[in-house]
C-alpha positions as CSV (number, residue, x, y, z in Angstrom):
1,X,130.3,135.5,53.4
2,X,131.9,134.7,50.0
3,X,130.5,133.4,47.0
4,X,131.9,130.1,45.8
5,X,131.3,128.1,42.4
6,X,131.1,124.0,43.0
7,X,130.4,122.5,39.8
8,X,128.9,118.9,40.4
9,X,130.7,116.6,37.7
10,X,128.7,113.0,37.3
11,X,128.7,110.2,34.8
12,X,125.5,110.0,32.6
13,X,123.6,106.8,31.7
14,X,124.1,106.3,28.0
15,X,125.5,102.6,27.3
16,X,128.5,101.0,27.2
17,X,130.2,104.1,27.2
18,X,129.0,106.8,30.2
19,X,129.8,110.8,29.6
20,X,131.1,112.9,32.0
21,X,128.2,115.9,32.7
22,X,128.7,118.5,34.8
23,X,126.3,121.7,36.5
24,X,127.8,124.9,39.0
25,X,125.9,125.4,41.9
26,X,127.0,128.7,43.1
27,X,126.6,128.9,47.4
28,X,128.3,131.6,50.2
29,X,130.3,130.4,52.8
30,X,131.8,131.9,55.7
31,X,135.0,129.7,55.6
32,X,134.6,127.1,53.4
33,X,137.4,124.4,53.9
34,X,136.9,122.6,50.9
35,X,135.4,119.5,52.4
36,X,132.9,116.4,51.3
37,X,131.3,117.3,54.5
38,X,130.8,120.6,53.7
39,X,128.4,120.3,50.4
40,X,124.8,119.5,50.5
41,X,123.2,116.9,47.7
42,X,121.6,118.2,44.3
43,X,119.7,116.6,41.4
44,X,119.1,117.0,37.9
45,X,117.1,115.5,35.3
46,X,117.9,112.3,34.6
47,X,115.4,111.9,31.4
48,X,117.9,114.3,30.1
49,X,120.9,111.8,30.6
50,X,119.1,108.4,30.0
51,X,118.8,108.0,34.0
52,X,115.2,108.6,34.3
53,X,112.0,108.7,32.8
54,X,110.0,112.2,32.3
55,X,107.5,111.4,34.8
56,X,109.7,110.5,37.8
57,X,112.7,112.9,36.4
58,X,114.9,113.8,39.6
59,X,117.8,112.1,40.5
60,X,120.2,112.8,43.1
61,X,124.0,113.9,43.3
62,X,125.9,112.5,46.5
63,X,129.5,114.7,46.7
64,X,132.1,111.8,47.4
65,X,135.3,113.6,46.4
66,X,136.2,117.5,45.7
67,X,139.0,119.6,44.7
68,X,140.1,122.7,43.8
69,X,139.3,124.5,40.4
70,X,142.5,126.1,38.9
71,X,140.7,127.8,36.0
72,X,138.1,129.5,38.8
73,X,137.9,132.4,41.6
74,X,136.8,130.5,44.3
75,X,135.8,127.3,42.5
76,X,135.8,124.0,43.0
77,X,135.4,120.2,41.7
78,X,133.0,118.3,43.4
79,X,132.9,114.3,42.0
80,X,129.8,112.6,42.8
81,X,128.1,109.4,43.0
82,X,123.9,109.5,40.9
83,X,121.8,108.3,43.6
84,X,117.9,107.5,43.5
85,X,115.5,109.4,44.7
86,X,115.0,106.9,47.7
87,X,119.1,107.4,48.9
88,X,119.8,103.8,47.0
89,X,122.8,103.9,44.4
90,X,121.2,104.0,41.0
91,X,121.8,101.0,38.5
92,X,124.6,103.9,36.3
93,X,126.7,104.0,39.1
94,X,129.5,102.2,39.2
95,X,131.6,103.5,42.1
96,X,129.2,101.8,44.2
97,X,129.8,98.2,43.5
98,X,133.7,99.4,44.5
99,X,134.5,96.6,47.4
100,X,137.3,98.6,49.1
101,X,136.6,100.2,51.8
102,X,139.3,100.0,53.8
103,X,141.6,101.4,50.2
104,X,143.8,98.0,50.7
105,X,144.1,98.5,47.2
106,X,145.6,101.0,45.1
107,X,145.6,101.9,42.0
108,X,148.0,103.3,39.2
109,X,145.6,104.7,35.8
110,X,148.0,105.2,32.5
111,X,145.3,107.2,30.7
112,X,146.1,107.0,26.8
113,X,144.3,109.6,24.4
114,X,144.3,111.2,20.9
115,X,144.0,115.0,20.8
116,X,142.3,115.5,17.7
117,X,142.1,118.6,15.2
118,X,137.7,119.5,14.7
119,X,138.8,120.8,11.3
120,X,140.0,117.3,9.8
121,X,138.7,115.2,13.1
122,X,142.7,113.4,12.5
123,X,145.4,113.3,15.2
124,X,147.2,116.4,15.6
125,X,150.2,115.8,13.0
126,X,148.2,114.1,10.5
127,X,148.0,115.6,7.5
128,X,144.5,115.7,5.3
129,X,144.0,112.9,3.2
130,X,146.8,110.9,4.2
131,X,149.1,110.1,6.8
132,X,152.4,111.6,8.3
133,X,155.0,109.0,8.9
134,X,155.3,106.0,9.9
135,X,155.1,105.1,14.2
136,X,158.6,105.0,15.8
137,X,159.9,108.4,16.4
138,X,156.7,109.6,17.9
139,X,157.1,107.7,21.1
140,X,158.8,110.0,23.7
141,X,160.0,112.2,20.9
142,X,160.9,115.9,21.1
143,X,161.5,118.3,18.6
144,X,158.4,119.7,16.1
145,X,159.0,117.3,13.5
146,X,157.4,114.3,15.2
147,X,156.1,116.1,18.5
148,X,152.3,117.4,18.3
149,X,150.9,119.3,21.3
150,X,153.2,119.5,24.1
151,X,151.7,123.0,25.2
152,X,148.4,121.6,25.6
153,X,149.6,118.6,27.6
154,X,151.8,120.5,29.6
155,X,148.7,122.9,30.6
156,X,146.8,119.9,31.3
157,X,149.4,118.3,33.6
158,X,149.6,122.0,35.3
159,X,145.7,122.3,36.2
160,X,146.0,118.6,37.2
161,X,148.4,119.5,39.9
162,X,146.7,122.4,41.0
163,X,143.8,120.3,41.4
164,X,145.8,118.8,43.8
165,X,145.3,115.5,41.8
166,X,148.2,112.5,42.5
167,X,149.4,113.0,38.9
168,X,152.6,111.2,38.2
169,X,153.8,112.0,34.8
170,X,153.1,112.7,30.9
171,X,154.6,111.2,27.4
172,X,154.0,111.3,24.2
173,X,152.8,107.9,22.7
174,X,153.6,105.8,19.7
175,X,151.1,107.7,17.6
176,X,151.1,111.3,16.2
177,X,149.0,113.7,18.4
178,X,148.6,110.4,20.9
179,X,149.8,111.0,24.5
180,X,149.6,109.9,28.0
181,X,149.2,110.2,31.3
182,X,150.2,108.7,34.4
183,X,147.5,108.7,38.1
184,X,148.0,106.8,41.1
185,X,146.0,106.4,44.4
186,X,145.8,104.7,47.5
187,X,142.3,103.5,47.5
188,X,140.0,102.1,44.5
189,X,137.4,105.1,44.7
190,X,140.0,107.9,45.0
191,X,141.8,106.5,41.6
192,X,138.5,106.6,39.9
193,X,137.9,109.6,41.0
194,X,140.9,111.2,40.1
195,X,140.7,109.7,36.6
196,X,137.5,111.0,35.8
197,X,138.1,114.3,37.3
198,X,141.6,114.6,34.8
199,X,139.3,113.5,32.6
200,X,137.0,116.7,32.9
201,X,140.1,118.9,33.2
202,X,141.5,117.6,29.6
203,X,138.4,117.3,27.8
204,X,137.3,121.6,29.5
205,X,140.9,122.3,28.4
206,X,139.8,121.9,24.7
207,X,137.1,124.4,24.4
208,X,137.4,126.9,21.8
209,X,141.1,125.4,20.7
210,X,139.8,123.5,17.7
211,X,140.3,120.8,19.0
212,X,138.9,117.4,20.8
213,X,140.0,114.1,23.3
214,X,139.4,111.2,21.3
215,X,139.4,107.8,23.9
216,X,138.4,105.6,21.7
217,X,140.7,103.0,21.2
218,X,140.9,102.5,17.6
219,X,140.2,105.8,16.2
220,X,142.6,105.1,13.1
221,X,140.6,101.7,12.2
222,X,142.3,98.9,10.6
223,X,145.5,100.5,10.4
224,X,149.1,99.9,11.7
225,X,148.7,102.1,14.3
226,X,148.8,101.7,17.9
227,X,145.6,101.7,19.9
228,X,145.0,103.6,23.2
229,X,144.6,101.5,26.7
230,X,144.4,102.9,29.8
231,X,146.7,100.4,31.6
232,X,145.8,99.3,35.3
233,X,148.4,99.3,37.6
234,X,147.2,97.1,41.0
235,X,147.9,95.9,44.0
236,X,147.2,94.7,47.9
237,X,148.7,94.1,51.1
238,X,149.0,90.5,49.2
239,X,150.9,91.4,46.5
240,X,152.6,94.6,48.0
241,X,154.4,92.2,50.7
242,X,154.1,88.2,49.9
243,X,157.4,87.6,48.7
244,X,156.4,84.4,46.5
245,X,156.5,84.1,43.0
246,X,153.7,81.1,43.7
247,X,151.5,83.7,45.2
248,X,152.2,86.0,42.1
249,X,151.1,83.3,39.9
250,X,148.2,82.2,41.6
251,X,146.9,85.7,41.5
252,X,147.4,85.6,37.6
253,X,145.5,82.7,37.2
254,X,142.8,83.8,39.3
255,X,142.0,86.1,36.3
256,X,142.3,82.9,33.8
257,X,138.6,81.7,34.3
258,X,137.3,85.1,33.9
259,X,137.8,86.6,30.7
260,X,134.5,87.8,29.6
261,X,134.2,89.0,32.8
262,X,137.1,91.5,32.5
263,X,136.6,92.2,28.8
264,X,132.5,92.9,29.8
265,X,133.7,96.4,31.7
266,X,137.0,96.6,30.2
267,X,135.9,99.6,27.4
268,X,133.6,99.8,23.8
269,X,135.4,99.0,21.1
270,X,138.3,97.4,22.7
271,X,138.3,93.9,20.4
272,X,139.6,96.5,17.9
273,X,142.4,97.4,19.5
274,X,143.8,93.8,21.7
275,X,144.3,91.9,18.2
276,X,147.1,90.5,19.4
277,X,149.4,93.0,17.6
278,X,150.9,97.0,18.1
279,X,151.7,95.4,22.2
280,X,148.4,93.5,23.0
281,X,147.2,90.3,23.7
282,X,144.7,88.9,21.9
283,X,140.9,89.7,23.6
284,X,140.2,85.9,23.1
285,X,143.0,85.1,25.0
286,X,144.7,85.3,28.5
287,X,148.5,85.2,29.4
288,X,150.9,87.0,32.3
289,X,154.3,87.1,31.6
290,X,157.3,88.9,33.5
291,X,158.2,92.6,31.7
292,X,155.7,91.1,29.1
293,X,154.1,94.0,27.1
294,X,152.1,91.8,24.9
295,X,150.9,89.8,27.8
296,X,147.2,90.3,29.6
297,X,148.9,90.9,32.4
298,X,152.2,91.9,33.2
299,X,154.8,91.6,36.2
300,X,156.8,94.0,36.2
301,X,160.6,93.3,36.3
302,X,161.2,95.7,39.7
303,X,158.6,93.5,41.7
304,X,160.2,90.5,41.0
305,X,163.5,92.2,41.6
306,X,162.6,92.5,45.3
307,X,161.6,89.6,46.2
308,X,158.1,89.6,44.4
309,X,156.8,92.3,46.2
310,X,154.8,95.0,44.5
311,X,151.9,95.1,41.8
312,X,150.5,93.6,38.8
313,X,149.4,95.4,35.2
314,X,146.2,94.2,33.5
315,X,147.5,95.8,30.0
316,X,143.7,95.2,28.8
317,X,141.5,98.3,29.3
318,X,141.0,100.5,26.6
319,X,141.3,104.6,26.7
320,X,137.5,104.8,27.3
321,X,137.2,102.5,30.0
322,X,135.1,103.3,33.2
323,X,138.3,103.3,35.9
324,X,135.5,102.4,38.4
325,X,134.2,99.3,36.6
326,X,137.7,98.2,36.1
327,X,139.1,98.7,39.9
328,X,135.6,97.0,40.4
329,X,136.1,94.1,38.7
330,X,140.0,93.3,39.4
331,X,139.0,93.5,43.4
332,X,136.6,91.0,42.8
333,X,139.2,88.8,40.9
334,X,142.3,89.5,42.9
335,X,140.0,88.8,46.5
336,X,139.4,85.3,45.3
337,X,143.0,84.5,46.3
338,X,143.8,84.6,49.9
């Protein structure tokens, strides 16, 4: 019998803007395969993590997804789904409202961050009290001059894989200290969970560095900086094999009507960054565009280069965006159209 470590990761109740927790449960298995079917449920106490009250404290984590642990012996990740005590999804969970079971639809996640330096809380390359220069040589940049933490992304893109997580690529952004990184998955449930398990990787990867992930959108305010999105990347059988620029369209214009809808679960903070300006649309506003970067959403040129046959870009979620809420809300959008 060997001794494993599963730690439980969950998303808390605080408002608009959930936080990852997480808790090891440590069990012995004979020959554990490293299956959803393998692992029991657990609780925890959800007046701890604005999901309960102290009276009626427990509630219950459902494994939905697990992978392996590259920092641990014999650990693993287990994503789960908070349930109530009675087996019913609680009102914090978003995975549930998901309406793809059958994963018609995938998803691609471009995760944009800051990493951030605890001693000045600025973007790694900024100096104190002022600012390094101008955007422009940052993007895609190499060199030390104008590139700020490779080592730590590259680590980061290393446990990912390990992880055995669908992760795609890495770049620096337009931003000192700003990066990305790239997630795709057949299936709406499996891209969330992926995201928020990279998520958990990154944000473990910074303790005791002097250092922090910063997902807000706008951590640099009002200035002439870029913001961070997290850029959803979507389609069905519909859009993967139509073949009608008509069909494209109409799917664009489904999301028209629906604004405030979208911009709802779209991420905190985000009217600071979709201005209009630094490659956004305006939050007020709703457009499409082919190869259109300041657009809502954008086609890209290769789908329309075979045939119209591919995906579709909603440029508009911010870095701190719940990818379940958004894969959530674009299913509902995009199943309007038949």
């Amino acid at each position: 019998m060997a001794k494993i470590k599963l730690e439980y990761l969950w998303l808390d109740g605080y408002k608009p803007t959930q936080n990852l927790r997480s808790k090891t449960k440590v069990e012995e298995h004979e020959n554990f395969q490293g299956t959803v079917e393998e692992l029991g449920l657990w609780s925890f106490d959800g007046s701890s993590t604005k999901q309960a009250s102290g009276g009626a404290s427990d509630c219950i984590l459902k494994p939905v997804a697990i992978y392996p642990d590259p920092s641990r012996i014999n650990g693993w990740l287990v994503m789960t789904e908070v349930m109530n005590a009675d087996g019913t999804p609680h009102e914090s969970n978003a995975r549930a409202t998901i309406e793809d079971d059958d994963n018609d639809f995938w998803f691609g996640f471009e995760q944009e961050y800051f990493i951030m330096d605890t001693d000045t809380d600025l973007p790694l390359g900024f100096p104190r009290g002022g600012y390094p220069a101008p955007q422009g040589m940052y993007y895609c940049s190499v060199g030390g001059k104008n590139t700020h933490g490779r080592d730590f992304v590259e680590e980061h893109a290393d446990l990912c894989i390990e992880a055995g997580l669908n992760f795609e690529g890495i770049n620096q952004e337009v931003a000192s200290g700003q990066w990305e990184y790239q997630l795709f998955a057949k299936g709406a449930k499996k891209a969330g969970d992926e995201i928020w398990v990279s998520r958990y990787l990154l944000d473990r990867l910074t303790e005791g560095r002097g250092m922090y992930i910063e997902y807000h959108p706008k951590p640099l305010g009002n200035t002439d900086w870029n913001g961070s999105g997290m850029h959803a990347n979507f389609s069905n059988t519909i859009l993967r094999t139509c073949g009608s620029k008509e069909k494209y369209i109409e799917i664009c214009e489904a999301f028209r009507p629906l604004v405030k809808e979208h911009i709802e679960v779209y991420g905190e903070h985000n009217e600071q960054r979709l201005t209009g300006d630094h490659e956004t649309a305006s939050i007020n506003d709703f457009s499409w565009g082919v190869s259109d970067r300041g657009a809502s959403i954008r086609i890209p040129i290769i789908a329309v280069e075979k045939g119209y046959k591919g995906w579709l870009e909603d440029r508009r979620p911010s870095s701190n965006g719940d990818p379940y809420k958004i894969a959530s809300r674009i299913i509902k959008t995009v199943k309007t159209v038949k």
